[in-house]
N, C-alpha and C positions, 0 to 999 in steps of 0.2 A: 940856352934853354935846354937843349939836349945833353949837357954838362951836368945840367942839374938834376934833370930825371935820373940819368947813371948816377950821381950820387944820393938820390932817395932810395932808390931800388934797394941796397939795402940795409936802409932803415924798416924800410917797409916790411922789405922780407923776414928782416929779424921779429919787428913788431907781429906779423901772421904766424910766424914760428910759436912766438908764446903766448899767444892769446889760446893757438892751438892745441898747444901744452896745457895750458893752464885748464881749458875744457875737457883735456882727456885725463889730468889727473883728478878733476873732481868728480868728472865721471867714473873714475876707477874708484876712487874712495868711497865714491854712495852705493857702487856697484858692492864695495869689499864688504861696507860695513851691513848692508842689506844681504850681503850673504852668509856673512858672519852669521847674522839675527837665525837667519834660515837655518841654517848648521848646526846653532847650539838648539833650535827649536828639534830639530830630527834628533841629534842628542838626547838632549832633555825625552823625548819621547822613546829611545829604544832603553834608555837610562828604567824610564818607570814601567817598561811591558819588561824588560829580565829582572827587573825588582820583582813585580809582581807575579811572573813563571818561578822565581826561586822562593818567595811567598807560599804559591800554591803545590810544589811541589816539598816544601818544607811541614807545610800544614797537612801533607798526603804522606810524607813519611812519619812524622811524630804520633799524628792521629790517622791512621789509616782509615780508608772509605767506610768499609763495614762496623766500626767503631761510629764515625759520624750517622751512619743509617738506623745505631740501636738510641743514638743519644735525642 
């Protein structure tokens, strides 16, 4: 009986090794891909506020302020 137990161990061990694995890579992929999402969101966001500063700073050079206050 105790012959057999030293030969499950490991089986067993290998089996908790990749069950293990297996939950910390999917954890890492929903983790990666969910921070991806985040990332290009912050992106995408600082992407349209220097848009929008080169916008208003192009529109204050072309058409300067005192121009827009007689129009």
């Amino acid at each position: 009986a105790e012959s057999d137990v030293k030969k499950a161990y490991p089986i067993v061990i290998s089996l908790t090794v990749a069950t293990l694995s297996s939950v910390a890579l999917s954890i890492s992929s929903l983790f990666w891909k969910y921070s991806a999402v985040y990332a290009s969101s912050i992106f995408a966001v600082i992407l349209k506020g220097t848009m929008y500063a080169t916008h208003l700073s192009f529109i204050q050079t072309v058409y300067p302020v005192e121009h827009q206050g007689k129009a």
